[in-house]
DSSP file (Angstrom, degrees, kcal/mol; ACC not computed):
  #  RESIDUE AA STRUCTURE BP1 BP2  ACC     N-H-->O    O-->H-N    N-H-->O    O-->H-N    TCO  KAPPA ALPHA  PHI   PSI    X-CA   Y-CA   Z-CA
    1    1 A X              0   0    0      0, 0.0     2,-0.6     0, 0.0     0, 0.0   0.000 360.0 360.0 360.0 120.9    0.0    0.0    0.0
    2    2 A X        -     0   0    0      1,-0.0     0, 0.0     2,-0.0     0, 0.0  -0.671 360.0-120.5 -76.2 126.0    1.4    3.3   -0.8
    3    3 A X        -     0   0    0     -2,-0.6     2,-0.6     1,-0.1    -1,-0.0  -0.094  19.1-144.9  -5.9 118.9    1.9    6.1    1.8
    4    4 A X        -     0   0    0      4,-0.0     2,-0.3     3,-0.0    -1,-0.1  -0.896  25.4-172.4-120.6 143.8    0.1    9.2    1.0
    5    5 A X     >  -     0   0    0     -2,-0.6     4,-2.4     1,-0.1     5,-0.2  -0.720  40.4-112.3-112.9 160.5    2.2   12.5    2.2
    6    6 A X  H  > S+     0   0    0     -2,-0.3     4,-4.3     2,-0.2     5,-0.2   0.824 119.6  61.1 -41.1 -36.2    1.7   16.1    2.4
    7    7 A X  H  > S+     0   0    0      1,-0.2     4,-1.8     2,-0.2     3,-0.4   0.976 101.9  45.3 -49.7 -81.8    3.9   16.2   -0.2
    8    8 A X  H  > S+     0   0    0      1,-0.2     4,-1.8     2,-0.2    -1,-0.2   0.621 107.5  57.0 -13.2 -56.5    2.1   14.2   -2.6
    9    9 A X  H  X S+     0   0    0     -4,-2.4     4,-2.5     1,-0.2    -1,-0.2   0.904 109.1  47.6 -70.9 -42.4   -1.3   15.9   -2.1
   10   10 A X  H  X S+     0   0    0     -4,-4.3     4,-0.9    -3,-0.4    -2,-0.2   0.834 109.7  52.1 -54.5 -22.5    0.1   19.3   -2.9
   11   11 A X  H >X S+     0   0    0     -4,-1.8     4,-2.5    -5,-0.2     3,-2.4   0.963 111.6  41.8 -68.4 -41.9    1.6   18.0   -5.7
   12   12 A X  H >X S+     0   0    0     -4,-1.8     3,-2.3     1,-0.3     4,-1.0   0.948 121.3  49.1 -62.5 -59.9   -1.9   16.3   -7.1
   13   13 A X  H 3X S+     0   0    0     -4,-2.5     4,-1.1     1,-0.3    -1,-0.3   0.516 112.6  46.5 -53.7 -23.1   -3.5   20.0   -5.9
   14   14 A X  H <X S+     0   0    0     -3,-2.4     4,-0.7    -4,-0.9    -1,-0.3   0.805 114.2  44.0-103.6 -18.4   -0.8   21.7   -7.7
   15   15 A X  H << S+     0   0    0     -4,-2.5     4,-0.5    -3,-2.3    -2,-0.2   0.972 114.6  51.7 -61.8 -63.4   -1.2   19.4  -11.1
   16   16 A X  H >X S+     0   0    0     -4,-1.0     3,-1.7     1,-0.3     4,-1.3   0.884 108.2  54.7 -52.5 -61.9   -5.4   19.8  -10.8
   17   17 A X  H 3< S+     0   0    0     -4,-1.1    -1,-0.3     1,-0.3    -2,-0.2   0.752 107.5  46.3 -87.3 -22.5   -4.8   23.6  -10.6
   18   18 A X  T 3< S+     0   0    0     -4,-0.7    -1,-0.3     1,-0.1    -2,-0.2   0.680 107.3  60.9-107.0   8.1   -2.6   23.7  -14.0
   19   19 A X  T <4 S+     0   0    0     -3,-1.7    -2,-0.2    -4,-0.5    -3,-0.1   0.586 100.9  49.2 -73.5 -27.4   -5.1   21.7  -15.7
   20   20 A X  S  < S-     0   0    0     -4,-1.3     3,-0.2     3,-0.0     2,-0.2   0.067 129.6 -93.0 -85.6  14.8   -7.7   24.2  -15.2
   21   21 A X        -     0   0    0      1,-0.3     3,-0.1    -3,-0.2    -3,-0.1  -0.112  57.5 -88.4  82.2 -29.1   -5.3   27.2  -16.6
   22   22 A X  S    S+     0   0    0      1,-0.4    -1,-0.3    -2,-0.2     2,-0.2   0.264 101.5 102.0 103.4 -11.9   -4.0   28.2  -13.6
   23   23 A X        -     0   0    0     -3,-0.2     2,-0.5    -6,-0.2    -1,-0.4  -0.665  67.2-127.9 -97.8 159.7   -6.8   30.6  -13.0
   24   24 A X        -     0   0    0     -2,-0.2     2,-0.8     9,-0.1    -3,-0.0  -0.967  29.1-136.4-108.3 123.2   -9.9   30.6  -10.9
   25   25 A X        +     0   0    0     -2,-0.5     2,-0.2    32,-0.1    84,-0.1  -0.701  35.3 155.3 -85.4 122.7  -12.7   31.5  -12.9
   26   26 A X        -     0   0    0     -2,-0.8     4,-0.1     4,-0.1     3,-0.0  -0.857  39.1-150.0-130.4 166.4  -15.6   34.2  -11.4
   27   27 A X  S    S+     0   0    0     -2,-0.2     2,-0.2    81,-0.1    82,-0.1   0.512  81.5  41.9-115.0 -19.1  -17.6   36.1  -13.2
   28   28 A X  S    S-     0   0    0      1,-0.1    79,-0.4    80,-0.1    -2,-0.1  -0.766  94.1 -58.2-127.3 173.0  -17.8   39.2  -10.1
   29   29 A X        +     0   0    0     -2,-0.2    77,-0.2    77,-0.1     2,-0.2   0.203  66.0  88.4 -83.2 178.7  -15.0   40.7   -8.1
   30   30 A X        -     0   0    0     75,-1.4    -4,-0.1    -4,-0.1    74,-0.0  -0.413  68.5 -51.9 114.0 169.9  -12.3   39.8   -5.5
   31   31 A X        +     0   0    0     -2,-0.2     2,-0.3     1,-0.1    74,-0.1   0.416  51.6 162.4 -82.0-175.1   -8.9   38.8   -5.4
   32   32 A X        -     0   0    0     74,-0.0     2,-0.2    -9,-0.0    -1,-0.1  -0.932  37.5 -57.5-168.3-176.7   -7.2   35.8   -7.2
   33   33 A X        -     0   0    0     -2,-0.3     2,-0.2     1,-0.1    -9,-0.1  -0.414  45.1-104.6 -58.8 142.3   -4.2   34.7   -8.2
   34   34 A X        +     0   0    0     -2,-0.2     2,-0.2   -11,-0.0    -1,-0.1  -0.604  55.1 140.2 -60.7 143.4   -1.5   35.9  -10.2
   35   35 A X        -     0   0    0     -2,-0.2     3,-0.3    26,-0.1    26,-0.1  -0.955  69.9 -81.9-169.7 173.2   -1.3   34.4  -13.4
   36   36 A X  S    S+     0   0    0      1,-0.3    -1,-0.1    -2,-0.2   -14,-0.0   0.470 120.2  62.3 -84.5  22.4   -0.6   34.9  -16.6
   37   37 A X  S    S+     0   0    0     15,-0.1    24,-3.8     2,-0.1     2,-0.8  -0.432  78.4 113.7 -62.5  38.1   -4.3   36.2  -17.2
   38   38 A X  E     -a   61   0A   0     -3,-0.3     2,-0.4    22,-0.2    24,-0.2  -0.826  46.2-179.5-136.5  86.9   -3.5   38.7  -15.0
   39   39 A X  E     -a   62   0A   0     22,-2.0    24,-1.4    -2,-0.8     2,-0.3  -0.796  18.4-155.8 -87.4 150.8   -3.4   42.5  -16.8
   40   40 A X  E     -a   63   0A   0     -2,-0.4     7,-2.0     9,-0.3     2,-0.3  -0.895   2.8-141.0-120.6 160.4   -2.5   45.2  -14.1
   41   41 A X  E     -aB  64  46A   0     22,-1.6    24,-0.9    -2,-0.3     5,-0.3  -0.946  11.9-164.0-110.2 133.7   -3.4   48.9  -14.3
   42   42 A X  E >   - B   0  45A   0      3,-3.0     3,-0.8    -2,-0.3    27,-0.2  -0.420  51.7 -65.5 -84.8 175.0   -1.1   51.6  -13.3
   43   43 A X  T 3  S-     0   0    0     25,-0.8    26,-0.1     1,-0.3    25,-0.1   0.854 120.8 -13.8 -17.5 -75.9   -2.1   55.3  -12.6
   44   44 A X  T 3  S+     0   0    0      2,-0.1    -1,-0.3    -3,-0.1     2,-0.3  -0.236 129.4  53.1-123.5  43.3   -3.2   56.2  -16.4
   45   45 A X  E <  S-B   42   0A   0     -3,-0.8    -3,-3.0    81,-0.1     2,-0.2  -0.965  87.2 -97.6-167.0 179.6   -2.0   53.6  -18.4
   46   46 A X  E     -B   41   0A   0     -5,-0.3     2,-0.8    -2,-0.3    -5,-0.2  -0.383  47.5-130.6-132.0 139.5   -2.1   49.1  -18.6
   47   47 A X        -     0   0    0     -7,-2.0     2,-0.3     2,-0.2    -7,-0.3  -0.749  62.5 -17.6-111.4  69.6    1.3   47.7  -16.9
   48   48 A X  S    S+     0   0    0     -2,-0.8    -2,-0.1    -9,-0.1    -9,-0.0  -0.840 122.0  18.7 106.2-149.4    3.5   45.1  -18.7
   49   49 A X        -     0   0    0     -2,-0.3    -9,-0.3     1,-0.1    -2,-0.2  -0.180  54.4-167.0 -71.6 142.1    1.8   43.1  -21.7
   50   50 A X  S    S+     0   0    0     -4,-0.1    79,-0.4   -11,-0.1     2,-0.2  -0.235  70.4  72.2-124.0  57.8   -1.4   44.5  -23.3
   51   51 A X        +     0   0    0     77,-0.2     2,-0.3     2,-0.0    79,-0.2  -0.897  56.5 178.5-144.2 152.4   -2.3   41.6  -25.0
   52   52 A X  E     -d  130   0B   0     77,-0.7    79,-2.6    -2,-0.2     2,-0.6  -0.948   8.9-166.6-142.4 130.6   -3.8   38.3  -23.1
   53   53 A X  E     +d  131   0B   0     -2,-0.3    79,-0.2    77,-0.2     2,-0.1  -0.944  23.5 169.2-137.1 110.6   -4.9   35.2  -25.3
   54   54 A X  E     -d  132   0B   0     -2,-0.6    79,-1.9    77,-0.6     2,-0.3  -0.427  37.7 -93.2-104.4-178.2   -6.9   32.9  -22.9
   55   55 A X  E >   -d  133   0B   0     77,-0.2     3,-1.9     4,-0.2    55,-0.2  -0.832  55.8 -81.7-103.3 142.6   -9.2   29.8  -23.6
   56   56 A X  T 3  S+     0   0    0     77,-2.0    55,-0.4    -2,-0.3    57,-0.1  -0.483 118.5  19.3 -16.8 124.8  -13.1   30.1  -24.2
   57   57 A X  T 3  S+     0   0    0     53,-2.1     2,-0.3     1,-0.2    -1,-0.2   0.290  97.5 111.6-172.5  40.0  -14.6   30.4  -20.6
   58   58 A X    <   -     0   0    0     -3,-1.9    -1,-0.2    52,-0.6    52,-0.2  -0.807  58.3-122.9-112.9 167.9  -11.7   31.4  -18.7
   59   59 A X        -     0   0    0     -2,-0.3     2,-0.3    50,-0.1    50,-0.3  -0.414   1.6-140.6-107.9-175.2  -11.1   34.8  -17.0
   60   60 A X  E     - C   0 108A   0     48,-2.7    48,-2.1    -6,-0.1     2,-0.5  -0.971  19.8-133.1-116.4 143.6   -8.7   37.5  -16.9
   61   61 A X  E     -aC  38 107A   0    -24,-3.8   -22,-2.0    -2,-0.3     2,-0.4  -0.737  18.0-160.6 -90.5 128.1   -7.8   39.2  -13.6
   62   62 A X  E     -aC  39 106A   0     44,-3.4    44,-1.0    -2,-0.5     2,-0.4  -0.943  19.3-159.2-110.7 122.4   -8.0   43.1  -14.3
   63   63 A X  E     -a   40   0A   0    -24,-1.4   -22,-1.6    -2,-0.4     2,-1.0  -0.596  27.1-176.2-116.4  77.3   -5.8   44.6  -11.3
   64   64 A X  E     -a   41   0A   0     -2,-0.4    39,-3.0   -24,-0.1    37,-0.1  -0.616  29.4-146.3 -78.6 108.2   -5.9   48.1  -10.0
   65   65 A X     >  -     0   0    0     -2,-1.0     4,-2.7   -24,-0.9    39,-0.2  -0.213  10.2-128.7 -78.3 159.5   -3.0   47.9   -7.2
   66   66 A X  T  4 S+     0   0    0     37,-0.3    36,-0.1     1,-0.2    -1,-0.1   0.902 103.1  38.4 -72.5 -39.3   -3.5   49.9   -4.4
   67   67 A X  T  4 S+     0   0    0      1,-0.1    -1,-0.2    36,-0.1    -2,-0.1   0.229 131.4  27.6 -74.8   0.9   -0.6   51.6   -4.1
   68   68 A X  T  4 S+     0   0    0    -27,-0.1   -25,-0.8     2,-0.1    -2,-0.1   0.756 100.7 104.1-115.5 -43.1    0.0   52.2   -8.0
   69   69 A X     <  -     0   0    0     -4,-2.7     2,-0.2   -27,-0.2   -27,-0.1   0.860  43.4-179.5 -49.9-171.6   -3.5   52.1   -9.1
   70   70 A X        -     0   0    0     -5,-0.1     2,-0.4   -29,-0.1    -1,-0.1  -0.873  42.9 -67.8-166.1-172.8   -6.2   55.0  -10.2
   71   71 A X        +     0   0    0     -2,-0.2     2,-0.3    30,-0.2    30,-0.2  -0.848  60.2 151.4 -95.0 148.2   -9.6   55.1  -11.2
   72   72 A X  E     -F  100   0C   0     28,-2.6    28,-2.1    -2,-0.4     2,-0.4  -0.955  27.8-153.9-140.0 145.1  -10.4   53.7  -14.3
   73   73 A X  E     -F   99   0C   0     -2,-0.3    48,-1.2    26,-0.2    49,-0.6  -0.967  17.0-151.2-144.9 154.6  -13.4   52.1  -15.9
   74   74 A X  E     +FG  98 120C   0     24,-3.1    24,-0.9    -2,-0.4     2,-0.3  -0.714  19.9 160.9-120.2 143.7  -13.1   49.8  -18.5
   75   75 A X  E     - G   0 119C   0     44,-2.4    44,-1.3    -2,-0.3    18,-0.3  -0.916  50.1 -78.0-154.1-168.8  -15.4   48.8  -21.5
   76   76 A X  E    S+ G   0 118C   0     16,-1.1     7,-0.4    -2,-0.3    42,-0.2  -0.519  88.6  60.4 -99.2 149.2  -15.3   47.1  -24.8
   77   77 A X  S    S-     0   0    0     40,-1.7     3,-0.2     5,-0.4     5,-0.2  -0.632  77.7 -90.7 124.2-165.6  -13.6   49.7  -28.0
   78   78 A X  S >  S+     0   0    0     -2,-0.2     3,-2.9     1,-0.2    41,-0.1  -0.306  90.5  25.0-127.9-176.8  -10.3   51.3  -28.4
   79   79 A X  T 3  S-     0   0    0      1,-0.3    45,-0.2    46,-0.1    46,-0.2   0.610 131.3 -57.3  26.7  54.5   -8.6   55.0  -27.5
   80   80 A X  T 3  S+     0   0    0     44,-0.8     2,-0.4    43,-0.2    -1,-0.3   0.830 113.3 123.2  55.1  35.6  -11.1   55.4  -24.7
   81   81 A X    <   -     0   0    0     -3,-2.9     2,-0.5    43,-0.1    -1,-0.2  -0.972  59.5-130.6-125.0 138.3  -13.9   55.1  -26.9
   82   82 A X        +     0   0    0     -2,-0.4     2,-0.4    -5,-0.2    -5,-0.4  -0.810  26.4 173.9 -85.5 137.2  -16.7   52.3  -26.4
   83   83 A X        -     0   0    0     -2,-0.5    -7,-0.3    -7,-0.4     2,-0.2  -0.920  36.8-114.9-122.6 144.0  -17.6   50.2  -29.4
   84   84 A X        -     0   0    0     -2,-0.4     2,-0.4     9,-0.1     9,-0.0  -0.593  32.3-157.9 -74.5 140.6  -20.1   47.2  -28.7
   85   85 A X    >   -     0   0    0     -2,-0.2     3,-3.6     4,-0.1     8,-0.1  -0.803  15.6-123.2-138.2 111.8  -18.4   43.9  -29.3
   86   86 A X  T 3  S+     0   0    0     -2,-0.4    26,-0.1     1,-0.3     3,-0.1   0.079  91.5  11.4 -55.0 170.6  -20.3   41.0  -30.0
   87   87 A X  T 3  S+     0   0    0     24,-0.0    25,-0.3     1,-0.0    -1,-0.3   0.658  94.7 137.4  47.7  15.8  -19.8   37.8  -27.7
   88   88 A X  S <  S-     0   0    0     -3,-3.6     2,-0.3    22,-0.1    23,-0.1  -0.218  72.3 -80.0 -78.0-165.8  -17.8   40.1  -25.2
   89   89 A X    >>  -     0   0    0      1,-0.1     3,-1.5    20,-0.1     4,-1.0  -0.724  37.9-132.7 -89.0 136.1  -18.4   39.8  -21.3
   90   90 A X  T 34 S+     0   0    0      1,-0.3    -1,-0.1    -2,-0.3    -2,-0.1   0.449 106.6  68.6-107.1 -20.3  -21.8   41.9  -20.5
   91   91 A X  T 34 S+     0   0    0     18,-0.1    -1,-0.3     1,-0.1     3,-0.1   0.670 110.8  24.2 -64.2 -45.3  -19.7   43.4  -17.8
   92   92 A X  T <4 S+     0   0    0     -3,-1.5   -16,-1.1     1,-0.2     2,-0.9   0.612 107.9  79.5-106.3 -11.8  -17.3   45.4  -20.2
   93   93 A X     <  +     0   0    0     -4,-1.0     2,-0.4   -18,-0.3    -1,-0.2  -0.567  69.9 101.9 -89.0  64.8  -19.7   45.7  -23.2
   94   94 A X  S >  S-     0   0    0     -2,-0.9     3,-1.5    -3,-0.1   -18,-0.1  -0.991  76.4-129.7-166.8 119.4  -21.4   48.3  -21.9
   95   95 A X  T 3  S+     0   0    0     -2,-0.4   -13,-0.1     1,-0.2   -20,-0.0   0.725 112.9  47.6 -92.2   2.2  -20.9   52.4  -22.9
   96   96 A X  T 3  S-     0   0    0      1,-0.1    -1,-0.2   -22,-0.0   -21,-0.1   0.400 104.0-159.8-122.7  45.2  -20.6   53.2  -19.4
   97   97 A X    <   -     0   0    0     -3,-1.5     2,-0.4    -5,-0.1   -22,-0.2   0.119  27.3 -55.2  65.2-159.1  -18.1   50.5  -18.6
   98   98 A X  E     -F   74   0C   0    -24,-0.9   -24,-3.1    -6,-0.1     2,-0.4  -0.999  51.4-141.9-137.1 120.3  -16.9   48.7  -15.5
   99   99 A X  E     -F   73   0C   0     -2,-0.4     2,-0.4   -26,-0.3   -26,-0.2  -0.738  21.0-175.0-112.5 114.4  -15.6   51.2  -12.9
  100  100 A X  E     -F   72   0C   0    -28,-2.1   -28,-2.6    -2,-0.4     2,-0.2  -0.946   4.7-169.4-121.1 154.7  -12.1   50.1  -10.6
  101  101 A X    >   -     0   0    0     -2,-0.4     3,-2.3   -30,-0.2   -30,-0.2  -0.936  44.5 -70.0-134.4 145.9  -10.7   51.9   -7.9
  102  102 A X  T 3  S+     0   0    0      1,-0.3   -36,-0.2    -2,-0.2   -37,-0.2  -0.197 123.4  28.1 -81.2 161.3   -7.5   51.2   -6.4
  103  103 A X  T 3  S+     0   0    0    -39,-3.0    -1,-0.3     1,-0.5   -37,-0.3  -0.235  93.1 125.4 124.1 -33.0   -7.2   48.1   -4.6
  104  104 A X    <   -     0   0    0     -3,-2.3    -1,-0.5   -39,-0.2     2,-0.1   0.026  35.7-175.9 -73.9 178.5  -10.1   46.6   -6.8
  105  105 A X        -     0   0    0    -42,-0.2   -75,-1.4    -3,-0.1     2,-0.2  -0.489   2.5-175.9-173.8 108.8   -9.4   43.3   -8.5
  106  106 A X  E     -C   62   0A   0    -44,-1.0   -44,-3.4   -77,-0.2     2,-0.4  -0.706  14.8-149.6-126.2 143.8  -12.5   42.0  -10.9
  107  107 A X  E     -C   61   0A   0    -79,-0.4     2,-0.5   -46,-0.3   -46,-0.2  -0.974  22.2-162.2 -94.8 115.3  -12.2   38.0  -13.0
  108  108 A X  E     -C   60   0A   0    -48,-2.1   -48,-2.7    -2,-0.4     2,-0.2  -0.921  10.9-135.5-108.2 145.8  -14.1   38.8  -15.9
  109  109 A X        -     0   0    0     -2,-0.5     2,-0.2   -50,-0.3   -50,-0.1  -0.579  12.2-162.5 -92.5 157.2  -15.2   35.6  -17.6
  110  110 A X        +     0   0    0    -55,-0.2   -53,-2.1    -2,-0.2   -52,-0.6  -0.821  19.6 169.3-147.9 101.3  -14.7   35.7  -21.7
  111  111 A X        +     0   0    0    -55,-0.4     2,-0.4    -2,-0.2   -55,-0.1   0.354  52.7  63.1-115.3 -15.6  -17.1   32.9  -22.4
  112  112 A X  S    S-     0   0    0    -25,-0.3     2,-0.2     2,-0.1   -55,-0.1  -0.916  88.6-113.6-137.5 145.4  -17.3   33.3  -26.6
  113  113 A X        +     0   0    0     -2,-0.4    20,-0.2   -57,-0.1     2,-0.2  -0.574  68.0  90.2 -82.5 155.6  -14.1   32.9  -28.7
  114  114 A X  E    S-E  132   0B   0     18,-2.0    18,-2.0    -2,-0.2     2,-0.6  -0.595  72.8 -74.6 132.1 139.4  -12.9   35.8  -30.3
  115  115 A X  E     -E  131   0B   0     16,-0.3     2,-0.3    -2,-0.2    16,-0.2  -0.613  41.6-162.8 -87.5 126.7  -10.6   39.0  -30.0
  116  116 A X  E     -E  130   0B   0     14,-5.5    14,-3.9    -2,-0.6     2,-0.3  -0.820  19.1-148.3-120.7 171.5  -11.6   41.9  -28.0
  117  117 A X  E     +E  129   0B   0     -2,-0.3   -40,-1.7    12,-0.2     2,-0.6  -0.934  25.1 177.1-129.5 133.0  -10.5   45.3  -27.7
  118  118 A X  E     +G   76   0C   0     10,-2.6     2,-0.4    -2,-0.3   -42,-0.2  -0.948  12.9 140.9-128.0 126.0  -10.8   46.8  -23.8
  119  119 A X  E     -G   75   0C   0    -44,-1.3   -44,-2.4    -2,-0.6     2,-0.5  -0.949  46.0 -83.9-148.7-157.8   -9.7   50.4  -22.6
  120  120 A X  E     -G   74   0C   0      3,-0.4   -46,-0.2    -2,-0.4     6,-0.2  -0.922   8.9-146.3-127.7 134.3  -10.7   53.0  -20.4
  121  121 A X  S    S+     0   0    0    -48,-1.2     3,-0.3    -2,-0.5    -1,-0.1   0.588 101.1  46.2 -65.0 -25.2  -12.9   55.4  -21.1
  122  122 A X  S    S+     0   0    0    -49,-0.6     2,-0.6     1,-0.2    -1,-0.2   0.901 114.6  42.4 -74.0 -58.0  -10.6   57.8  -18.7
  123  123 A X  S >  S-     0   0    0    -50,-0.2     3,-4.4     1,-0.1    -3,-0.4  -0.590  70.2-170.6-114.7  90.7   -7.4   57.2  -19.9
  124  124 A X  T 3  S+     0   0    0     -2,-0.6   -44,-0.8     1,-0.3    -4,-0.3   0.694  91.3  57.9 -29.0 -58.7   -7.4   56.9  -24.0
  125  125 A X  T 3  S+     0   0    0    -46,-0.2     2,-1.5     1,-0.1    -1,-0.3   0.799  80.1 104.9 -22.4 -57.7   -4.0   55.7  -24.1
  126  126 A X    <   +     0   0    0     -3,-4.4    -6,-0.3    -6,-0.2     2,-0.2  -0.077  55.2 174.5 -45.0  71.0   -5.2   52.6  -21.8
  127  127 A X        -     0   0    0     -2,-1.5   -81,-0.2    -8,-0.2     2,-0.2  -0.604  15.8-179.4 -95.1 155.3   -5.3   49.5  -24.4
  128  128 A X        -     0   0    0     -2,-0.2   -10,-2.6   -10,-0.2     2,-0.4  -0.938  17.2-163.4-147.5 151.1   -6.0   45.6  -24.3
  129  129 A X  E     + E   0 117B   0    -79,-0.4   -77,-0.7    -2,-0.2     2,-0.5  -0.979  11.9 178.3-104.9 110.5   -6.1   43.1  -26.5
  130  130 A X  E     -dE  52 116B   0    -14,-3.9   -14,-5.5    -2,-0.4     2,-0.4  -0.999   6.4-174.2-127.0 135.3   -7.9   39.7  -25.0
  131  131 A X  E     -dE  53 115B   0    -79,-2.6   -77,-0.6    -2,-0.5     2,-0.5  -0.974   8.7-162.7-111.0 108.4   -8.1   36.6  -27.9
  132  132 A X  E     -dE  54 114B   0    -18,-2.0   -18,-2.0    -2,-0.4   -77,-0.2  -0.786   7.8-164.1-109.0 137.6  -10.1   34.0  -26.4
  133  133 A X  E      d   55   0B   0    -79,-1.9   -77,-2.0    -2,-0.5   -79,-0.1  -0.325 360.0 360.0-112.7-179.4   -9.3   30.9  -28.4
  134  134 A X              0   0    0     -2,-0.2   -79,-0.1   -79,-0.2   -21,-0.0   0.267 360.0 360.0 -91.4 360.0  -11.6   27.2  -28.4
C-alpha cells in the first residue's frame, strides 16, 4: 500500500490547478491569483503586456494595485472610446463601462471565442487586447 504525504497531495492540488489554466474562474469581483491572465493597471496607463490570449470560458484578472492604481473604468472599443463587441463579457460591453478603484481586483469571464478590444474610457491611451481561443 502506498503512503500518502503532504507532499504528494500538494503535488496532485498543484497538477489539478494547471489543468484548469492556472486561474480561478468568477464572473464578479475579488482577489485571485496571479497568473498569466493577470493585466495590471497603473495610474493612467495598462502595466507590462497588453495583449492576453486565454481559452473560451476562462477569466482574466484586471488589477488596480492599491498603491499604483487609479480610477479607471473599462469597456469594450479602443482610444477610450466604447464600441459594442459582439460575444464580449456583458460586464465590459457596456458604454458606461466597469468602474475600478485602487485596490479593486474584478475575473471577468470571456465565455465566446474571439478577439476583444478593452480600454478606459478615462485614460485613451489605456489599451488591451484579449483573444479567447476554443
Amino acid at each position: 500500500m502506498k503512503k500518502i504525504t503532504i507532499a504528494s497531495i500538494f503535488t496532485v492540488m498543484l497538477l489539478a490547478f494547471a489543468a484548469c489554466g492556472g486561474s480561478a474562474a468568477s464572473s464578479g469581483s475579488g482577489s485571485s491569483t496571479a497568473s498569466s491572465n493577470t493585466i495590471t493597471m497603473g495610474a493612467t496607463d495598462f502595466v507590462g503586456s497588453t495583449s492576453v490570449t486565454i481559452k473560451a470560458g476562462q477569466s482574466v484578472n484586471f488589477v488596480d494595485p492599491s498603491s499604483t492604481g487609479g480610477t479607471h473604468i473599462l469597456a469594450t472599443g479602443t482610444n477610450g472610446n466604447y464600441a459594442s463587441e459582439t460575444g464580449a463579457p456583458a460586464t465590459l460591453n457596456v458604454a458606461s463601462g466597469l468602474t475600478f478603484n485602487p485596490g479593486d481586483t474584478k475575473a471577468i469571464v470571456f465565455s465566446t471565442a474571439g478577439t476583444y478590444h478593452i480600454t478606459c474610457i478615462i485614460h485613451p491611451t489605456m489599451n488591451v487586447t484579449v483573444t479567447v481561443t476554443n
